[in-house]
N, C-alpha and C positions, 0 to 999 in steps of 0.2 A: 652457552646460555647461562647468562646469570643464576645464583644458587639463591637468590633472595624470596624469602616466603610472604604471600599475601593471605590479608584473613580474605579475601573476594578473590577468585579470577573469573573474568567475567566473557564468557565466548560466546561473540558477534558484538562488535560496537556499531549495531543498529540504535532505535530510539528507546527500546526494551533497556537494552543494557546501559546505554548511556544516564539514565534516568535513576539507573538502579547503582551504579557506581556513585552520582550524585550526592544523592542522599546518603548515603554510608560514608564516603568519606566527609559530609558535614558531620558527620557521629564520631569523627577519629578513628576509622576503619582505612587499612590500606588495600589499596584495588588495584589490578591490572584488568586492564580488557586488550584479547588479541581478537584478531578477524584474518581470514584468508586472503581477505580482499588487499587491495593496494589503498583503502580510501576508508575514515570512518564514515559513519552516517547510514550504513545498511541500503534497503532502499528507500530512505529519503534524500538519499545524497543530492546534492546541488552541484553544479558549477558554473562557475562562470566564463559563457564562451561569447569570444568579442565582444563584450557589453551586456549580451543578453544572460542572467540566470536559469540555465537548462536544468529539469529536472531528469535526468538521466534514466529513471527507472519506472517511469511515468509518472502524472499530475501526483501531484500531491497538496489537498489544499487543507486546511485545520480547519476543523470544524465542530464543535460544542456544545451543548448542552448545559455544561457544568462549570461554574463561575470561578468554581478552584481549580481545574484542572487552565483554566483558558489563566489566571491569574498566575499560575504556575510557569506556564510556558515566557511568558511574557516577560520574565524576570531574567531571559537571557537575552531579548532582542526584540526590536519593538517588530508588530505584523500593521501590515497596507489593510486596507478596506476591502480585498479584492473577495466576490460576490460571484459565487462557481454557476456558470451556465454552459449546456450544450445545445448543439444540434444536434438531430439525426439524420445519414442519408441511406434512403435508400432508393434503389434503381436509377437514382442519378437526383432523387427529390429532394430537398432538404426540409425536414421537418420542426416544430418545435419540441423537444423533449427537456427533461422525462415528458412523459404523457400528460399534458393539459387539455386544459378549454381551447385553446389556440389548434393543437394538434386535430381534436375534432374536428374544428370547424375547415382544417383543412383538410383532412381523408374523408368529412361527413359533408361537411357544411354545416353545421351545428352551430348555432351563435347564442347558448344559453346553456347553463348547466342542469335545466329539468330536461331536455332530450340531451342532453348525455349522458345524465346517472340514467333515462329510461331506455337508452341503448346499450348502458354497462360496456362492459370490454369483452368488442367480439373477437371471433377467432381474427378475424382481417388486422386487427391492430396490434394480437400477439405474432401475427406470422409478420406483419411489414417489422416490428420492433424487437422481437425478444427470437424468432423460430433460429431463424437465421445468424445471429449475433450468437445466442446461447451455441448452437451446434458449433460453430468456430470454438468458444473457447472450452465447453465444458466435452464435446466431441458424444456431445447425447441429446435427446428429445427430453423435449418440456417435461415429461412426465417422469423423469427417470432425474432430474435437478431439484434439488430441496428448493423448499417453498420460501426456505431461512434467506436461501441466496436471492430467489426473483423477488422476494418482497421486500430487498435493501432498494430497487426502483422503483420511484413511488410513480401514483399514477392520480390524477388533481382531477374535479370537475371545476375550477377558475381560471384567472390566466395567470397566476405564479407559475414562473417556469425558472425560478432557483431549484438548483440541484439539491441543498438541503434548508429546505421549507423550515423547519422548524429551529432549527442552529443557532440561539442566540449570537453567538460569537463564532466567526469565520474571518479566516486573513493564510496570507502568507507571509513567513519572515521577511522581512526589506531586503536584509545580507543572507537572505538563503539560509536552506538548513544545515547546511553543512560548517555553517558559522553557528549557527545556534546552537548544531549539539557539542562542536567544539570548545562554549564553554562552559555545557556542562563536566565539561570534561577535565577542567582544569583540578587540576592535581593528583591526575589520575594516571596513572602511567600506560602506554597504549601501546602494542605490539601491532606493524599491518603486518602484511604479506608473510602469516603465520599461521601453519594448517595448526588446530588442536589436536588433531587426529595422530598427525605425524612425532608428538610428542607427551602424548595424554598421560603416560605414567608421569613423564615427569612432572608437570603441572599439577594435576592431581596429587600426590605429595608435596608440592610449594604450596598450596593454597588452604585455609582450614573451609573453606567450600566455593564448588563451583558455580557459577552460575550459566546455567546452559538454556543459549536461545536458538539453536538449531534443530530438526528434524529429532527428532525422537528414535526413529529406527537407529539413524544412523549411529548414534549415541551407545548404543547396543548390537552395533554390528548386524544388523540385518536379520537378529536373530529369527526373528516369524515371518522375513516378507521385507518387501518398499510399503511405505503408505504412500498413495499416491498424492500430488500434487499436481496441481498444474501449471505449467510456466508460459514465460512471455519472452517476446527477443524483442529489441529497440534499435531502428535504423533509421540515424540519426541523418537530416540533411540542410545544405544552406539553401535560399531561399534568397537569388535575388531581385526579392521586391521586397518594400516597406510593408505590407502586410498581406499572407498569401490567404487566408481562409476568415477573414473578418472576428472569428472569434478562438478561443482556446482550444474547443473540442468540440471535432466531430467526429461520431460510432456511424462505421460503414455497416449496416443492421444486415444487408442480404448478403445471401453466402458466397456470390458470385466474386466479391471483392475480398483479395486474402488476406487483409487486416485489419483489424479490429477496430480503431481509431487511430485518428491523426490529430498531435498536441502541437501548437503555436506557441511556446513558450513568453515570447514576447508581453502577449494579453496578460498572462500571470501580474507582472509587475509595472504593469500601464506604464512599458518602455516602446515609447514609439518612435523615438528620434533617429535609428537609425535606417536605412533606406535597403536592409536585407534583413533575412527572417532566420533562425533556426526552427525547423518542423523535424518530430519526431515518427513514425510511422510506426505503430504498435503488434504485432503478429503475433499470432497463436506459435507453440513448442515446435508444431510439425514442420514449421518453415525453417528450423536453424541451419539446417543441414545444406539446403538450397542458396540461402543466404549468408552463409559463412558469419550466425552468428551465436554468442554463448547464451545460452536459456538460462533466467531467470525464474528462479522457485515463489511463486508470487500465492495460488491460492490450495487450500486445502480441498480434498474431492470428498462432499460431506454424502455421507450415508451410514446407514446405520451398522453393515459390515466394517466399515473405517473405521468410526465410530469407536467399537468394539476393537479390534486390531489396535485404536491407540490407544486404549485403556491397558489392554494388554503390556502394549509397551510402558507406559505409566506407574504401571502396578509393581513393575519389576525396576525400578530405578530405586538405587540408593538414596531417600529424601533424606536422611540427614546428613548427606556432603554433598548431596543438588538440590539445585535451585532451578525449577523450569520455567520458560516466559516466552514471550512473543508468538506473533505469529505463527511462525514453525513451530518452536516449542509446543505450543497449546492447543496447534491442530484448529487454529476457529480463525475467522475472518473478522479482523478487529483494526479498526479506525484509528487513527493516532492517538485519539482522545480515550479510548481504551485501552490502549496497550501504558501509554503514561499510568492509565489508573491504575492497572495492573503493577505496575512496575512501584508504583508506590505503596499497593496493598503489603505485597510480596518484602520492600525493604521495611514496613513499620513491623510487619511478623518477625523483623531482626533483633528491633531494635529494643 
């Protein structure tokens, strides 16, 4: 292994770290970023299978608020128009979701938003949508799932049935993400299929600071415990017909069906010319074993025990030779358009 020192090493070349090497090496800071993985991009990663851009680790669509973070991104690759919608099925039904006017009118008949808001949200429309789907992924009852997580699905008394209602700016990269954080990456040196673990003294002396977007325990060896997480497995399939499921996504909501949704990648980038499909099929942790396949570390399990546990862990890190970020890192469920900001807050406290 090379004996050369960076002021940055940066582990995970997810969008955290890509973002945050970025910016630093515009300041004349030098960076490495390793990942264990074979591929950067974390999970945004893209590829390109036969035509179609497949998001490997599920949908991923950008979505905004904030006119400098969307101006940001855009400076590496232009994004489509594309306008996230799903369905939902359940017991063989397919619904319109999130929860609209539309949705009433078809589990009520409702065809006005004054008997919807004066029906409010019965238990019938949490158990057809959320009982079922939650217990798959989070493996608990409603009451025992933070409120933080069910209130990222919104639920409408109109017929908006976009997924994020208020998002000025939404798109996916044209050439994929995996081209886009590619240049952010330019001039940045990139280590794959490189565990940190397996070599952390060494790095940790190459670098005048880490920048660490992995798991917190692990970071510290386990010392109190796992935090938990919850992961995903993706089985991936061809599809030959020119379009199997009419739209992007649909959430299998009742627990009868063992996965979670099923992603059309094609819809993403309104590629319809070809006359067969990639569809992804998204499963809860408990199925990898059955399915011969690798679990993805995808959501943090919030509660106020965990909570606590990664503060714990937190408190006890080195912060002046770490640097924490992401998802993992930060223990919280954060949108691209967050974790970017984050990753900028975190380089301008460098610079």
């Amino acid at each position: 292994m090379s004996e050369k020192r960076y002021d940055y090493i940066i582990v995970g070349a997810g969008l955290f770290g890509a973002v945050f090497a970025h910016l630093m090496r515009a300041k004349g800071n030098s960076c490495l970023i390793i990942d264990r993985r074979s591929h950067i991009g974390g999970n945004c990663y893209s590829e390109n299978i036969e035509g179609i851009e497949v998001h490997k680790y599920g949908p991923h669509i950008f979505h905004t608020k904030d006119k400098e973070i969307w101006d940001f991104v855009n400076q590496f690759g232009e994004f489509n128009r594309y306008t996230h919608r799903a369905k939902a099925n359940y017991n063989g039904n397919l619904y319109s979701f999130p929860i609209n006017l539309e949705t009433y009118k078809e589990v009520y008949g409702f065809t006005n938003p004054q008997a919807a808001k004066k029906h409010g949200t019965p238990y019938g429309i949490y158990e057809m949508f959320y009982l079922g789907y939650s217990r798959k992924i989070w493996g608990e009852s409603l009451e025992n799932i933070s409120k933080d997580v069910l209130n990222r699905i919104p639920r409408r008394y109109n017929f908006n049935d976009s997924y994020y209602e208020y998002n000025e700016h939404q798109g996916i990269p044209v050439k994929g993400y995996t081209d886009l954080i590619q240049k952010m990456l330019r001039g940045t040196d990139v280590m794959l299929n490189t565990d940190y673990f397996e070599n952390k003294k060494e790095f940790y002396e190459r670098a005048n600071k880490i920048v660490y977007t992995g798991s917190v325990d692990e970071l510290l060896d386990f010392r109190y415990g796992e935090l938990p997480y919850r992961g995903l497995c993706f089985k991936e399939t061809k599809k030959n017909v020119d379009d199997f499921q009419g739209i992007a996504q649909i959430n299998y909501t009742d627990s009868t069906i063992p996965y979670l949704r099923t992603i059309e990648h094609k819809h993403f980038m309104f590629n319809y010319q070809h006359d067969y499909s990639i569809v992804t099929y998204e499963y809860p942790e408990k199925h990898a074993d059955e399915l011969n396949l690798p679990v993805v570390k995808c959501y943090p399990v919030y509660s106020e025990a965990n909570r606590a546990l990664y503060k714990k862990y937190y408190d006890d890190i080195n912060h002046e030779k770490h640097i924490i970020g992401g998802r993992l890192g930060e223990y919280r469920y954060m949108n691209m358009d967050e974790t970017i900001k984050s990753a900028i807050e975190k380089a301008e406290n460098e610079i």
